[in-house]
N, C-alpha and C positions, 0 to 999 in steps of 0.2 A: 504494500500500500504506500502512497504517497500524500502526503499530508501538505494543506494549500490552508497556509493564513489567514483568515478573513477577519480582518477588524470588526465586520457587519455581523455575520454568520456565525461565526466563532469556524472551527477547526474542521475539514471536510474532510473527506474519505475517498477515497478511489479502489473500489475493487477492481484490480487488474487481471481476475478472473475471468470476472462475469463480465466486466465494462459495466459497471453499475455505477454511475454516479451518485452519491449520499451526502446530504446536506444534514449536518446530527442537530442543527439548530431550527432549519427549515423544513425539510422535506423527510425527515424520519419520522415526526411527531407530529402526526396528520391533523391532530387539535389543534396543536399549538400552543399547549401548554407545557412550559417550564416549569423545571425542578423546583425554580421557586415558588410558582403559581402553587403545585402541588402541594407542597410544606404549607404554605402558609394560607390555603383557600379557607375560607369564608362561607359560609351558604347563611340564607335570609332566617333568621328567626320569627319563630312563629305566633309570639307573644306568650304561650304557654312554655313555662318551664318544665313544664313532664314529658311534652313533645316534642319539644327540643332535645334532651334524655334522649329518647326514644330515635330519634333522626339520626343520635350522632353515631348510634352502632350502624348508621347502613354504609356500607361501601361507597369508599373515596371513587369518583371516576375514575377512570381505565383510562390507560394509554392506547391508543390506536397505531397502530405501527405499519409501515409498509412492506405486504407482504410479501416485496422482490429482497427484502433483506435473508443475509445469510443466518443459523442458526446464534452462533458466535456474537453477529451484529445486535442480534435480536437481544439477547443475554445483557450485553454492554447498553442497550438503553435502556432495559427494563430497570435493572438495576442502579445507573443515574438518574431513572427518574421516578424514583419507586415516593410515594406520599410521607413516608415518616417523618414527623415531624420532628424537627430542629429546637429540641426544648433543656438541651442538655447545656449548662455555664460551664465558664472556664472553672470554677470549685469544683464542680461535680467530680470533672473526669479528672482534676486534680487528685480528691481525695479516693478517686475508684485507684486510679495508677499509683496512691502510695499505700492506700490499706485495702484495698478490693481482692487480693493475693494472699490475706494476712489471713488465715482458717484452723479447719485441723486439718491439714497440712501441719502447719507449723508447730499448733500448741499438743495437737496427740499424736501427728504420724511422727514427730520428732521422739517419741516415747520409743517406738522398735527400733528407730535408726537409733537412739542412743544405747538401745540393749545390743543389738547385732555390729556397729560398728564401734565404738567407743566416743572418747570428748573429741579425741582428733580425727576418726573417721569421719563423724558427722562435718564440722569444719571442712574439710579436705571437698568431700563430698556434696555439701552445699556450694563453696565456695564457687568450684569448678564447674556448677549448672547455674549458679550465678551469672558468673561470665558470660555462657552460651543465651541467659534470658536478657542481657543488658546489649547486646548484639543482634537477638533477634527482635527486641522492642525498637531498638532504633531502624532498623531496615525498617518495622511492621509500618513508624510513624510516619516513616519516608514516603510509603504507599499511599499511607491511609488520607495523608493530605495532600498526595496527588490525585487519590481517587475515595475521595467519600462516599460511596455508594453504599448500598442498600448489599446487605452482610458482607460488606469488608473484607476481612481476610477467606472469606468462605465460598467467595467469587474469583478471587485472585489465580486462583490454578486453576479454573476453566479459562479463564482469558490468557495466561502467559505460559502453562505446562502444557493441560490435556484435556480434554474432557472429560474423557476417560477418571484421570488421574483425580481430577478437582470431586468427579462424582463419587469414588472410593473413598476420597480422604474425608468431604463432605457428609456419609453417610456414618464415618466411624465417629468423629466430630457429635453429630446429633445423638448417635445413641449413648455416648457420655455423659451430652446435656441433660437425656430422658431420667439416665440411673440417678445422675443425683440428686435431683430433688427428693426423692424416696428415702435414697439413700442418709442423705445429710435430716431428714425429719426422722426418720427413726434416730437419728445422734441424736437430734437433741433430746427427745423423747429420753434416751437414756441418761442421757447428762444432768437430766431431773431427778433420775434415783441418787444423785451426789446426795441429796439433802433428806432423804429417809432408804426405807427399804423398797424393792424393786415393787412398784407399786400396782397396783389392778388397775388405776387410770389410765394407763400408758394411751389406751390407745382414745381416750377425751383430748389428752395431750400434743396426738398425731392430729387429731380433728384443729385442736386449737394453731398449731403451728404450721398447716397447711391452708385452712382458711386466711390465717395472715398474710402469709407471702402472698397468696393468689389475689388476695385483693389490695395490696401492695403493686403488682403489677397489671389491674385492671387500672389504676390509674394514669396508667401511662409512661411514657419515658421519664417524664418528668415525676410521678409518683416512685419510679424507682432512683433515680438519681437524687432526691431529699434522703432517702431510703438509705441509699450507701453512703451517701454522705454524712449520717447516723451514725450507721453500723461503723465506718472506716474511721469515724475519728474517736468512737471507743475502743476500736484495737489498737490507732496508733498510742491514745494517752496511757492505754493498760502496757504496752510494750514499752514504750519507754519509762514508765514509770517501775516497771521489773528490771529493767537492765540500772536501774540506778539504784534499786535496791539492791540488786544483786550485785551489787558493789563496794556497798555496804557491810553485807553477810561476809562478802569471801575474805575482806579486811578484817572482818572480828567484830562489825559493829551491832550485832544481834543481840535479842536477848540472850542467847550462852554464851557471848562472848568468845568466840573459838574462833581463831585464826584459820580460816580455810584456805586460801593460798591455792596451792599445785597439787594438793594432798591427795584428792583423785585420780589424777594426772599420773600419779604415782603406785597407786594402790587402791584399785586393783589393774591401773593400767592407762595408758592413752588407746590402745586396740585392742578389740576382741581376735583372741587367737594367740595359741603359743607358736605356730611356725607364719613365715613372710605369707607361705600360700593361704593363709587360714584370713589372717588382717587385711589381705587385698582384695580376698572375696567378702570379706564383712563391707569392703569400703566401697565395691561393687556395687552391693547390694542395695546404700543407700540412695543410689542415682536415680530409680524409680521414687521413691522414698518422697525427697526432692524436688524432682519434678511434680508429683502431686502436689506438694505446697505452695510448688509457683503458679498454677492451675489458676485461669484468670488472670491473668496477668496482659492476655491480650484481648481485653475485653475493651481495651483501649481504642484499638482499630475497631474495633466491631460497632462502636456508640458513635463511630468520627463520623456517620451518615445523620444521625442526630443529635448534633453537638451546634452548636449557633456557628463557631467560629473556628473551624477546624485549623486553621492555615496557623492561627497564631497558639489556640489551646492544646491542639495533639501531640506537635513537639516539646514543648514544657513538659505535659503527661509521661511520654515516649521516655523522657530524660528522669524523670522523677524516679525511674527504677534504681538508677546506679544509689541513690542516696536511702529507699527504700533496702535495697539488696543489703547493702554496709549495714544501716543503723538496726534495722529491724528482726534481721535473719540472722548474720554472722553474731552481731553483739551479743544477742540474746541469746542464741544456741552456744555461745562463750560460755554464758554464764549459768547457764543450766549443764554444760560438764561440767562446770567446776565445783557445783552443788549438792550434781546425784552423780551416783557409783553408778556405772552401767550393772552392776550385780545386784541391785536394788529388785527384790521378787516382786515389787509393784509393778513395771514398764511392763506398757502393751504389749504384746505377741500376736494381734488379731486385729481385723480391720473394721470392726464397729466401735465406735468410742464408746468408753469407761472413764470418764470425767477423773475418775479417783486416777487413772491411772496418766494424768501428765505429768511430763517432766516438771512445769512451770510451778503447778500443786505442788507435787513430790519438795520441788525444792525450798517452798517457803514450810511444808511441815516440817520437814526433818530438821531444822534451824528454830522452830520452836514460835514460829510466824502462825499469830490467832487470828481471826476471822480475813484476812486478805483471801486464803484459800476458797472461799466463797463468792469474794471478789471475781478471781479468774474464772472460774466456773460461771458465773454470770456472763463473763465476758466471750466465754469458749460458746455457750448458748445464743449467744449474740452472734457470733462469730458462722454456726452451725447455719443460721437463720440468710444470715447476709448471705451466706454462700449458695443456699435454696433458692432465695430470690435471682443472683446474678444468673442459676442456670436456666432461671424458668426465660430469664430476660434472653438469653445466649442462644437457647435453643425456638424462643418461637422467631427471631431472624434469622437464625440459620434453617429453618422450616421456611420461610417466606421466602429467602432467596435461594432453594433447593427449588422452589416453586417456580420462582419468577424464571431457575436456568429450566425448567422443562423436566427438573428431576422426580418432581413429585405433583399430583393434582392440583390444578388450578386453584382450589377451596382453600388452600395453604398461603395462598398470595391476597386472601381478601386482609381489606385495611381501611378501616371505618373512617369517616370523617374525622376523629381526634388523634389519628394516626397510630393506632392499635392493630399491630399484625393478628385480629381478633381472632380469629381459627386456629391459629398459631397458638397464642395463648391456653386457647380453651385444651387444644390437643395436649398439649405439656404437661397442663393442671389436671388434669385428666390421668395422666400415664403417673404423676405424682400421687392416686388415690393408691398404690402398691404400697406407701407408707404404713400402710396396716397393715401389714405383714409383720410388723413390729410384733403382733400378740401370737404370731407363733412359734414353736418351739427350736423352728428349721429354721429361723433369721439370720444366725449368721452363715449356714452353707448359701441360704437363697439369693443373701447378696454377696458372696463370694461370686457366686457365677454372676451373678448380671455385670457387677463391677471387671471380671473379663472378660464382657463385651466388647467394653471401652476402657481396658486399662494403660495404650499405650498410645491412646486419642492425644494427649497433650503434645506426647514427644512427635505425634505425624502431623501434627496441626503446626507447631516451630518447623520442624525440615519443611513444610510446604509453605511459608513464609518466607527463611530466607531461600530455599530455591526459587521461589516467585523475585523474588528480589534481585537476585543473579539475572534471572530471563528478561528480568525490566529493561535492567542496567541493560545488557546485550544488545535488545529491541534498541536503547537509546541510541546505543553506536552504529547498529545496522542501518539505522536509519536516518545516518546522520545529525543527530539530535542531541544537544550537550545537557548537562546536569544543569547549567547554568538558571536555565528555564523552570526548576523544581521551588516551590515556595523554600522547604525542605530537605536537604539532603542528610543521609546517614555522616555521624563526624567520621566513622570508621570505616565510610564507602564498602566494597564490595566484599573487602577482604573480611571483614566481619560477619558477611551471610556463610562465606567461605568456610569459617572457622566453625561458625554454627550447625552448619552441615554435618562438617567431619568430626564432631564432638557429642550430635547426637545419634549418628550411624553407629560412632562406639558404645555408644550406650546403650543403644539397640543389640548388638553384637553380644555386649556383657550379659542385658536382660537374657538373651537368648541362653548363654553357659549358665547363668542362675537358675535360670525357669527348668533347663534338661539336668541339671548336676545341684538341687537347692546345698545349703551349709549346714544344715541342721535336722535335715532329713532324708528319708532314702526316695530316689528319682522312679516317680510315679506320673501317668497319663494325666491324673487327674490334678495336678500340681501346676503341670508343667501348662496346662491348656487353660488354667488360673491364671495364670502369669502372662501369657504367651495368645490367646484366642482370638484378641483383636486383629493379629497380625494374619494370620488366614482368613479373617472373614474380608480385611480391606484385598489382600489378593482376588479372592475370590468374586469382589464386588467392581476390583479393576478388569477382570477379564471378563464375567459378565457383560459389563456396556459394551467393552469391543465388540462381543459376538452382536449383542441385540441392534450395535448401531450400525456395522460393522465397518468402522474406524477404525484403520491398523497402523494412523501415523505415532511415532511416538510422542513429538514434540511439533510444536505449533512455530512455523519458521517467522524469525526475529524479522525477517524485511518484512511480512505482513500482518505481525503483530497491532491490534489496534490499542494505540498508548495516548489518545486523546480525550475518545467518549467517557462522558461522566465526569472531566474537567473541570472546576468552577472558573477557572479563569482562563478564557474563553480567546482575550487578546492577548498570545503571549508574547510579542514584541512590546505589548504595552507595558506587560506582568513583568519580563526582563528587566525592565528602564525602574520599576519601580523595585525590583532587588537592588539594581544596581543604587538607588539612591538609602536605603535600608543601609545596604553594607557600607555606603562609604560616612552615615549616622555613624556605626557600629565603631570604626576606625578611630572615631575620635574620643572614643568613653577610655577611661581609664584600663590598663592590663588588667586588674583584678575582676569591673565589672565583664569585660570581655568573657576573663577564664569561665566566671560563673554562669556568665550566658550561655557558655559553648557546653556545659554539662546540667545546666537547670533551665 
């Protein structure tokens, strides 16, 4: 394809196939309604407020599209011009990108990573999926505020990999989204037995914390982004307020008075294992671990379609991980080795939470710390909740735009007048009533399995971001096209989708010798397809579409890659002239504001 400027038009298209000439401003959008028209329409009120209510569930108008377009074309507009509304502030996707990631992951899955690896596995092991999340966020922000579209990152490998590929990875993506709502409301459900004995309520409790999130996000984007913006700024004040106490404790300043220092560290260890092979498969081990805690993390792209101001809040967001990653995760997972013995018979073993059984608890009991332990618990239950709502938010646009690419039934792309992926929602909240499963006896085999469905959805969901990212970059050169033009650019350019890649193919690699050879147990079918199940079903779901479409390309060639549609900024010699006035602002602020700018 060859790409023709238009100041008037904005950015045109040339299929050099077909000879199909495409105007993506004029002549695609037979309405003639704009991205913006759609966000922000209007219809007449009726004077009644109940029927007003009533109107606003009906379906936003439709695009009408020209039906000489190719599949691919079709996909790229629906998706830039999909209705969602734009209600998301620069705070919101602030406090989603610094505590939106903050779960159990961090406060209970770091309980078995501290039993199976030690104080320095965990560290080592976090550390190292750190790096790969603070590389994959900046590529993701790169995209995301070139292309705000309608599900973000969940579009990006049908337009610049495959379709094939974007369809498999897409598919394993949702059914992640589905397991956890169920999943994280039966947690909290149990995070309530913290404060008595395992109770007969459970399942009022399942009733109560599922009607909340769902009507949390009947209100909207903007009912979930007050929501997390709740939720994120109690984990952040509860985590930092632990990492200061727990600084306190390790100096001696408790009530026992006891110097705690390195004493763990030393006895019973920094690693699990007496020989090198034993501590490198414990540190292995916690790289799924890990990656579960960063889970959400690119919930950042996904909201950039309804965000008001993507250009200037998505990179701030994007950035906010590296200060997230440092203060949040490393400090605090510091300071709970230096607290609990990994030998401690409380840390988890199992993947439903036991509230009793966090390290962050663990660490203010054993130090003689009275009612904060109740504190965290509070906040873990918070924590449980936030995370239910982000999937219910995750999965119905990833539903809408499986819809909008032709993967899934039309019914999945309705979206009401107040920009509600309604079908979407209701289907999610829906697959969430498995929360009652809570009151049977088989709860945790039953979400063993569903959890590997999608257990290794996060780490295909990164490799297809920065691979997506790689093919942009590519597109850009093939096509004669510079970076220069990006609102945007990664600070770490390419070489960081690079590194991302090959950091999480070994992890993939590792899971695979864990999942066929576990540490601690003998190697069984039924183990290893716990671990491992999502990874044949995305095969399986890639070679499927080839047959049924029967598409045998592998990759989508960079000279006709389409890297315009869904653009907001439509002049970009115009958009150039005003970087170039941006940057040469930026030249004259002081070194320090610069550094900070260039990492927050």
């Amino acid at each position: 394809m060859q790409q023709d400027i238009s100041k008037e038009g904005g950015p045109s298209v040339i299929d050099e196939k077909n000879k199909n000439y495409i105007s993506n401003q004029e002549n695609v959008v037979e309405s003639g309604a704009s991205q913006e028209d759609y966000s922000n329409s209007s219809y007449p009120k009726s004077g009644s407020k109940w029927k007003d209510f009533k109107d606003s569930f009906k379906r936003m108008d439709s695009v009408d599209l020209d039906p000489n377009l190719t599949d691919a074309q079709k996909i790229a507009i629906l998706t830039s011009q999909s209705p969602l509304q734009r209600k998301l502030k620069n705070r919101h996707l602030q406090m989603i990108a610094i505590g939106g990631a903050i779960g159990t992951g961090l406060f209970i899955g770091s309980s078995k990573a501290l039993r199976t690896a030690g104080p320095a596995g965990i560290l080592i092991g976090w550390g190292l999926m750190a790096t790969m999340i603070l590389c994959m966020c900046l590529s993701l922000g790169e995209m995301a505020v070139t292309f705000p579209v309608s599900g973000g990152y969940t579009t990006y490998a049908t337009r610049f990999i495959d379709e094939s590929y974007g369809f498999a990875n897409n598919i394993n993506y949702m059914m992640q989204a589905l397991v956890v709502l169920p999943l994280e409301i039966v947690a909290a459900s149990i995070t309530v037995d913290y404060w008595g004995p395992k109770s007969q309520y459970r399942a009022a409790f399942v009733a109560l914390f599922w009607l909340c999130i769902v009507s949390i996000n009947m209100f909207g984007v903007k009912g979930y982004g007050e929501a997390e913006f709740v939720f994120s700024l109690i984990k952040v004040v509860t985590v930092i307020g632990f990492i200061i106490l727990g600084v306190i404790l390790v100096c001696g300043g408790g009530p026992t008075h006891e110097y705690i220092g390195s004493k763990f560290w030393s006895n019973p260890g920094a690693f699990v294992g007496d020989t090198a092979g034993q501590k490198f498969k414990g540190i292995c081990s916690v790289f799924v671990t890990a990656a579960f805690s960063f889970a959400n993390t690119e919930l950042v792209g996904l909201a950039a379609a309804e965000t008001e101001d993507p250009r200037k809040s998505v990179p701030k967001a994007a950035k906010q991980v590296f200060w997230r990653i440092t203060l949040f995760y490393i400090l605090s997972l510091l300071m709970v080795g230096l607290l609990v013995p990994y030998t401690d018979p409380r840390l988890l073993g199992s993947s439903i939470v036991d509230a009793a059984a966090s390290p962050f608890v663990l660490a203010l009991k054993n130090h003689g710390i009275k009612g904060l332990p109740s504190v965290i618990n509070v906040v873990i239950l918070t924590a449980v909740l936030s995370v239910g709502n982000s999937s219910v938010f995750s999965c119905s646009r990833c539903l809408t735009a499986l819809s909008e690419q032709g993967f899934l039934p039309n019914v999945f792309g309705y979206i009401d007048r107040k920009g509600r992926p309604l079908v979407s929602i209701i289907f999610s909240s829906a697959f969430g009533l498995l929360c009652f499963l809570a009151v049977s006896h088989q709860v945790q085999e039953i979400f063993d399995w569903m959890l590997s469905l999608s257990g290794l959805s996060s780490l295909f969901i990164w490799l297809t971001i920065s691979l997506c990212h790689i093919r942009f970059r590519k597109a850009l050169s093939a096509q004669n096209r510079s970076i220069d033009e990006l609102a945007f650019a990664s600070p770490i350019g390419i070489w960081g989708s690079y590194y991302s890649v090959f950091l999480i193919i070994v992890v993939l690699i590792l899971q695979f010798w864990i999942a066929l050879f576990p540490g601690h147990q003998k190697p069984s079918a039924s183990n290893f397809f716990k671990a491992y199940l999502s990874m044949p079903i995305a095969v399986a779901m890639y070679l499927g579409h080839k047959i049924y479409t029967k598409n045998w390309k592998l990759l989508i060639d960079p000279k006709y890659m389409d890297i315009d549609t869904g653009r907001r900024e439509l002049d970009i010699e115009l958009f150039k002239q005003e970087l170039l006035e941006q940057n040469a602002i930026m030249a004259k602020k002081p070194f320090i504001y610069r550094v900070y700018n260039f990492w927050c």
